[in-house]
C-alpha positions as CSV (number, residue, x, y, z in Angstrom):
1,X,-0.6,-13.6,-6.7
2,X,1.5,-13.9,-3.4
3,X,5.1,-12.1,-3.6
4,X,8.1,-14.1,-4.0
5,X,9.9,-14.8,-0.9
6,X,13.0,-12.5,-2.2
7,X,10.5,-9.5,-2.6
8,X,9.3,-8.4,1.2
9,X,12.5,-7.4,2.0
10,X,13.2,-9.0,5.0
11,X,10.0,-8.0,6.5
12,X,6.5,-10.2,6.8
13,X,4.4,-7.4,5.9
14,X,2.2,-7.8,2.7
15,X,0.5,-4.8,1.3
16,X,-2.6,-4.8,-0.5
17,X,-3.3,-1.6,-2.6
18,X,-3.3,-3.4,-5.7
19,X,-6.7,-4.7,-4.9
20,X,-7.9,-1.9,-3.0
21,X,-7.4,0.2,-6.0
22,X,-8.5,-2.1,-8.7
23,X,-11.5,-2.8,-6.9
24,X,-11.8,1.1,-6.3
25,X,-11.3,2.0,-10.3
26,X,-8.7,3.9,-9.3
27,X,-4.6,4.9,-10.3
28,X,-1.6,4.8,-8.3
29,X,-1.4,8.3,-10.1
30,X,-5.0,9.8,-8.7
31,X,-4.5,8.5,-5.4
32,X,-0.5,9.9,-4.7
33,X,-2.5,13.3,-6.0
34,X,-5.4,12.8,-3.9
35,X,-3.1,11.5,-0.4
36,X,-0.3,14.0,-1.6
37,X,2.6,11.9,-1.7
38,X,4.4,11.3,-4.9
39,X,3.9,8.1,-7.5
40,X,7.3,6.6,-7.1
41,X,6.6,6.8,-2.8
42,X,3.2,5.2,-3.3
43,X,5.0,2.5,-5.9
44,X,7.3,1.5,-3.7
45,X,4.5,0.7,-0.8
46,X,2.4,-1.0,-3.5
47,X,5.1,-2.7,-4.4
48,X,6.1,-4.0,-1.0
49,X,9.3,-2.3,-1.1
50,X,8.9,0.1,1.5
51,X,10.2,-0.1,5.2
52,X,8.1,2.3,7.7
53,X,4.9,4.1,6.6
54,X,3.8,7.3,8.1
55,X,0.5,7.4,9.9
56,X,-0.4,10.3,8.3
57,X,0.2,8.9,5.2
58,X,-1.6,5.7,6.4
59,X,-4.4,8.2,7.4
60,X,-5.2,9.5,4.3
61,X,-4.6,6.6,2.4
62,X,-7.6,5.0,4.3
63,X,-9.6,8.3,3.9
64,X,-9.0,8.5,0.5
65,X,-9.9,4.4,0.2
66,X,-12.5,4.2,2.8
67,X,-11.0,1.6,4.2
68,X,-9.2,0.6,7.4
69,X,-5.5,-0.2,7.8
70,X,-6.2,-3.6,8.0
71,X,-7.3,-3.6,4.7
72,X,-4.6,-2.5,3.3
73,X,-1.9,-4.1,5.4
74,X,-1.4,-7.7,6.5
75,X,0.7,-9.9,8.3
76,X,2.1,-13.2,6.7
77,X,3.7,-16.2,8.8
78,X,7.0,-16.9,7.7
């Protein structure tokens, strides 16, 4: 389901580690413990809510995923 247009937060940016995780069998708890950030950091990028993301967070995220930035992030029109 596509975000409401209130929720990206004035940004275009959709993230999509709801489906990268689902389709992994994994939890937003194992991978914060497995990228070493904490839940409520990873939540808020799940969630869309967050407004920079660290490439070495981005790194391991994608390590820890197999997957490529791409995957995770896109851009949508406005």
């Amino acid at each position: 389901m596509a975000p409401a247009e209130d929720d990206h937060e004035g940004h275009d940016i959709v993230v999509h580690l709801d489906e990268l995780l689902r389709q992994r069998g994994m939890t937003v708890t194992e991978l914060a413990q497995r990228v070493g950030v904490t839940n409520v950091n990873l939540s808020v990028l799940k969630n869309g809510r967050a407004k920079a993301i660290r490439f070495t967070t981005l790194t391991r995220i994608c390590e820890v995923l197999q997957c490529q930035p791409g995957d995770l992030l896109s851009y949508r029109k406005p």
